[in-house]
N, CA, C and O atoms as a GROMACS GRO file, in nm:
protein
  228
    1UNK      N    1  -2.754  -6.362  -3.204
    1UNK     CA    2  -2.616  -6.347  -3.162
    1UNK      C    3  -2.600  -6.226  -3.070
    1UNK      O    4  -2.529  -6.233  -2.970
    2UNK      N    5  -2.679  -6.090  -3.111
    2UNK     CA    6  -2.634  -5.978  -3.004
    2UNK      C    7  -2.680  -6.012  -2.898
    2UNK      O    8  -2.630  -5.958  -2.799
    3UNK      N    9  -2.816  -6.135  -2.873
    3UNK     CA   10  -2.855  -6.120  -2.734
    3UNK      C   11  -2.791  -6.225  -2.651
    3UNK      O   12  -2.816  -6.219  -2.531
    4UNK      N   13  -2.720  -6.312  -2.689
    4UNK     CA   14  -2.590  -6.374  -2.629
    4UNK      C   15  -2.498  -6.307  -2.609
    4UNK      O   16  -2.442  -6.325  -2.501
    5UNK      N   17  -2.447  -6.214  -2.694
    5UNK     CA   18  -2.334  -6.084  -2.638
    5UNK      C   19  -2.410  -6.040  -2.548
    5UNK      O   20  -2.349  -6.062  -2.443
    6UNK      N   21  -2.531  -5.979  -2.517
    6UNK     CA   22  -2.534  -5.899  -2.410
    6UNK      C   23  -2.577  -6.000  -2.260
    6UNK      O   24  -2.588  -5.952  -2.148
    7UNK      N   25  -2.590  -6.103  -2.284
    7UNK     CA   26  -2.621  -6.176  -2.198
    7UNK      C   27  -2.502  -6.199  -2.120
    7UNK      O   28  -2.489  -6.214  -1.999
    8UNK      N   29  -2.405  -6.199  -2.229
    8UNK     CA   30  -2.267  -6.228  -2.144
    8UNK      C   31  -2.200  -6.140  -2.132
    8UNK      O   32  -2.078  -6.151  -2.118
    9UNK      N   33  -2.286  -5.988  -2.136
    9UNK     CA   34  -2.213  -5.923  -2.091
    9UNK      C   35  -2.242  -5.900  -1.931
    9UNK      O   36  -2.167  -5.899  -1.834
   10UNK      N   37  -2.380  -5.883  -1.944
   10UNK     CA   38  -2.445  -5.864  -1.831
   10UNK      C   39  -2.363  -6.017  -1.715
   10UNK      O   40  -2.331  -6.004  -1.597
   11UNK      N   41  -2.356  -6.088  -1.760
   11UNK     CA   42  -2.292  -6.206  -1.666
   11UNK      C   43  -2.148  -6.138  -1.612
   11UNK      O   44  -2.111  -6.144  -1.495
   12UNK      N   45  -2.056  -6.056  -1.744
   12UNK     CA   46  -1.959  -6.050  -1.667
   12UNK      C   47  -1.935  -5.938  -1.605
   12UNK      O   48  -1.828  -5.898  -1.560
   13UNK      N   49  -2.058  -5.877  -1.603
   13UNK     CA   50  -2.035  -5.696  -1.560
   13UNK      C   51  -2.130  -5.760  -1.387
   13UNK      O   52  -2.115  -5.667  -1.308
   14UNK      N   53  -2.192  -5.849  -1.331
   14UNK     CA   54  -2.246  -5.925  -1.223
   14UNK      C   55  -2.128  -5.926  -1.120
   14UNK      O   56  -2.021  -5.985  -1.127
   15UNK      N   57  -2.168  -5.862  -1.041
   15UNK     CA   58  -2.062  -5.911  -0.907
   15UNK      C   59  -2.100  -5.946  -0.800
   15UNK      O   60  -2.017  -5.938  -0.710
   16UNK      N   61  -2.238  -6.000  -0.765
   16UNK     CA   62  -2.316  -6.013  -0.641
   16UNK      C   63  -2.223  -6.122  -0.588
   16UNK      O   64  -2.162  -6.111  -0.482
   17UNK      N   65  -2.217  -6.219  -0.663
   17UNK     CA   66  -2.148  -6.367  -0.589
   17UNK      C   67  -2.026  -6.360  -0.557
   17UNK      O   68  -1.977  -6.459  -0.503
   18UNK      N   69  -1.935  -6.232  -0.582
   18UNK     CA   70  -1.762  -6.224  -0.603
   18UNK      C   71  -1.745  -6.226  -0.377
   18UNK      O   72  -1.652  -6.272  -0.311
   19UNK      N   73  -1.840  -6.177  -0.340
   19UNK     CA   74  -1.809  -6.117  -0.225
   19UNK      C   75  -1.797  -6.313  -0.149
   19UNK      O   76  -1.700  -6.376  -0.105
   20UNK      N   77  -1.941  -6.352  -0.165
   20UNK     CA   78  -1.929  -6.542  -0.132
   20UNK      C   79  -1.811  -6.585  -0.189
   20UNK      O   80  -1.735  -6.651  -0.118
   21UNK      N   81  -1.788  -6.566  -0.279
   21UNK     CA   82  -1.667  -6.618  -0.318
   21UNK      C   83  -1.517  -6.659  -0.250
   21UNK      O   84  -1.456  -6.764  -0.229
   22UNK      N   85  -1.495  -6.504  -0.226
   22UNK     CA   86  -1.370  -6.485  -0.128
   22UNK      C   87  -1.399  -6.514   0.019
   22UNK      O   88  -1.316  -6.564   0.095
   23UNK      N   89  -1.530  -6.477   0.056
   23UNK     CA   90  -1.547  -6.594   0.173
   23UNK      C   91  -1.526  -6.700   0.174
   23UNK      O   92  -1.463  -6.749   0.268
   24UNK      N   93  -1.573  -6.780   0.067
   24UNK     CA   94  -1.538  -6.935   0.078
   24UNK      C   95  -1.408  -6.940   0.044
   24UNK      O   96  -1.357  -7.047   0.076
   25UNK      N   97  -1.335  -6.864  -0.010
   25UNK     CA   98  -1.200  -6.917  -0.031
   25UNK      C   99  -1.117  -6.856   0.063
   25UNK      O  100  -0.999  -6.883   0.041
   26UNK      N  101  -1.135  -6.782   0.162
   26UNK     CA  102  -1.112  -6.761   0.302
   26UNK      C  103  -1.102  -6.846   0.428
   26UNK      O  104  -1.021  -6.842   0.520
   27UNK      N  105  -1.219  -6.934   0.403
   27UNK     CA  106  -1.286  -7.025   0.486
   27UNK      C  107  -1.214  -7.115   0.456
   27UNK      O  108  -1.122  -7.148   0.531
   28UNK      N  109  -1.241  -7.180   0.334
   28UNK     CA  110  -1.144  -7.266   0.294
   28UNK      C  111  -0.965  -7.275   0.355
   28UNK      O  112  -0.912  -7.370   0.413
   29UNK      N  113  -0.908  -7.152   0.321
   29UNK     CA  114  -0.716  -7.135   0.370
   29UNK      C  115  -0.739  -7.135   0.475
   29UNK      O  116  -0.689  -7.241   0.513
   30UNK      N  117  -0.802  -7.071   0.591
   30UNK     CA  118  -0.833  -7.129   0.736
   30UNK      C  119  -0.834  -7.215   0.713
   30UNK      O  120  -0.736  -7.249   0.646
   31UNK      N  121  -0.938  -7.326   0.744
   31UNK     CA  122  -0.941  -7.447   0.740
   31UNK      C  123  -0.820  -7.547   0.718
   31UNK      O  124  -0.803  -7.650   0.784
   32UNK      N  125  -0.742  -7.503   0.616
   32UNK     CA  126  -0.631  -7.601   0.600
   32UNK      C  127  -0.526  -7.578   0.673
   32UNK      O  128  -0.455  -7.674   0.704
   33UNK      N  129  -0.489  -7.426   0.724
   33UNK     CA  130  -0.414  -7.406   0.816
   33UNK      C  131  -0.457  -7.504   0.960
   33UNK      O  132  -0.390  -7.576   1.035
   34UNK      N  133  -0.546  -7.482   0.957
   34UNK     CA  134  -0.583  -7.536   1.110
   34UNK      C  135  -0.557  -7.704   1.077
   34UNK      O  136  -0.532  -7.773   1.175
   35UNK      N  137  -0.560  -7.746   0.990
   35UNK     CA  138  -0.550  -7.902   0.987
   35UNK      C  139  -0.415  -7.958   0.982
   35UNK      O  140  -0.372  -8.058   1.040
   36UNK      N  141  -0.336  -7.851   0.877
   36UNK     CA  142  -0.180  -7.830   0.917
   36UNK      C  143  -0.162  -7.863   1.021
   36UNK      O  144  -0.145  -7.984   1.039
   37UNK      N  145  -0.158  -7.778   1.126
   37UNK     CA  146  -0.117  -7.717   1.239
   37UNK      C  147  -0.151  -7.855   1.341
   37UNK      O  148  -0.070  -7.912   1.414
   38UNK      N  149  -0.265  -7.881   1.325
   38UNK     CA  150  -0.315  -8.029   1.438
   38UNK      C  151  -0.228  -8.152   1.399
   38UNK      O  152  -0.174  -8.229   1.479
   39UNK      N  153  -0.221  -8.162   1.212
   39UNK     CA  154  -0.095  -8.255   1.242
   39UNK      C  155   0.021  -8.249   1.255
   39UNK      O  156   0.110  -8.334   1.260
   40UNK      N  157   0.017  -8.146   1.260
   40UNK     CA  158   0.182  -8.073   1.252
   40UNK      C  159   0.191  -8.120   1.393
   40UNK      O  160   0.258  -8.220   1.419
   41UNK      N  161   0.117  -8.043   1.500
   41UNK     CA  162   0.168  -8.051   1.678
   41UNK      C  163   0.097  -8.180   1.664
   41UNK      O  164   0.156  -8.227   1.761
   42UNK      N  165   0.035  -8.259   1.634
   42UNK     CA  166   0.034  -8.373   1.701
   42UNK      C  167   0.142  -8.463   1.752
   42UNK      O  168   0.108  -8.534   1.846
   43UNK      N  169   0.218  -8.471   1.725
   43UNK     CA  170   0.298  -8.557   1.723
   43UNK      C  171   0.431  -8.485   1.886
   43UNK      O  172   0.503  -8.541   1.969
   44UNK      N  173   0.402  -8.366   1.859
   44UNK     CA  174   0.456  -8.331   1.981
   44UNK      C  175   0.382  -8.319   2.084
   44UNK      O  176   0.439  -8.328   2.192
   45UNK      N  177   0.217  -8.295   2.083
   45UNK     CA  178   0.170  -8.301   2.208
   45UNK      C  179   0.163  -8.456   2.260
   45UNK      O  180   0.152  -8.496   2.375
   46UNK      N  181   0.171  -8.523   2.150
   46UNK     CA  182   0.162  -8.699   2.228
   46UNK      C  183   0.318  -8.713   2.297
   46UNK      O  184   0.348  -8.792   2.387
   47UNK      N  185   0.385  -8.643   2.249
   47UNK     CA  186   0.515  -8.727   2.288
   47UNK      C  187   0.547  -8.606   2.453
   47UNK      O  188   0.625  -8.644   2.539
   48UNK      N  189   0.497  -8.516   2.461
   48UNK     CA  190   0.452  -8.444   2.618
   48UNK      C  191   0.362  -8.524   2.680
   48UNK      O  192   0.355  -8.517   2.803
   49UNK      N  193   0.295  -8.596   2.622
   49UNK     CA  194   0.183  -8.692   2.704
   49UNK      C  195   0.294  -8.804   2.775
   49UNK      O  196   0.316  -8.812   2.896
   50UNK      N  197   0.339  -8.863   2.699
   50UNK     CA  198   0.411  -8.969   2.741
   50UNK      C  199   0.554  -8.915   2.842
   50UNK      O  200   0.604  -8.976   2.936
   51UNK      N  201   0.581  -8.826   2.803
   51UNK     CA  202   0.674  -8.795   2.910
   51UNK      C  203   0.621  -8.715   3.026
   51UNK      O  204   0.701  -8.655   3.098
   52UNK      N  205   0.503  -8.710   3.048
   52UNK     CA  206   0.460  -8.649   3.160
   52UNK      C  207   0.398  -8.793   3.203
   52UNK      O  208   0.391  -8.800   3.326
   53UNK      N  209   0.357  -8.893   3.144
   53UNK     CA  210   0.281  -9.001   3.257
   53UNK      C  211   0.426  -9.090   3.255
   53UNK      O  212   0.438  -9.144   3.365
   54UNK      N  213   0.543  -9.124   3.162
   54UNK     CA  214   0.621  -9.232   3.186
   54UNK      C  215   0.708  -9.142   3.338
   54UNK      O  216   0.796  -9.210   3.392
   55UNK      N  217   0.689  -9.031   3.384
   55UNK     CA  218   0.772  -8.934   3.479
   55UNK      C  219   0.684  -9.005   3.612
   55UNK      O  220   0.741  -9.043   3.714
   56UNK      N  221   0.534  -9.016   3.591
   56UNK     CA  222   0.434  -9.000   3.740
   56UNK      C  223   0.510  -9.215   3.769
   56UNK      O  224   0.531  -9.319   3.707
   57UNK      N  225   0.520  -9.142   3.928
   57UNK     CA  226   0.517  -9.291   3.975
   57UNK      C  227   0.379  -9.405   3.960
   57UNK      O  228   0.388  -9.520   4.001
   0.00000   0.00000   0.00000
C-alpha cells in the first residue's frame, strides 16, 4: 500500500507533460476559432462573389 501512495505521489508531484498539454489545448481553441470564422464569413464572401460577377457585363 505505501508504494502505491508514493507512486501516486510521485505521478502527481510530475509536471513534464502539463507544458504539451496547454499547447494542445491552445492549438486546439485556435483551431476552432478559425473554423468559426470560415463559416461564419462564408456566406458573405460568396454573396460578394455574386455581386461582383452578376455587376460584370
Amino acid at each position: 500500500m505505501s508504494k502505491f501512495l508514493a507512486v501516486s505521489k510521485d505521478l502527481l508531484q510530475d509536471d513534464k507533460g502539463v507544458s504539451s498539454l496547454e499547447y494542445a489545448l491552445l492549438g486546439m481553441l485556435i483551431a476552432v476559432a478559425i473554423i468559426g470564422s470560415v463559416f461564419k464569413l462564408s456566406g458573405a464572401v460568396k454573396e460578394m462573389y455574386d455581386l461582383i460577377a452578376s455587376s460584370m457585363p
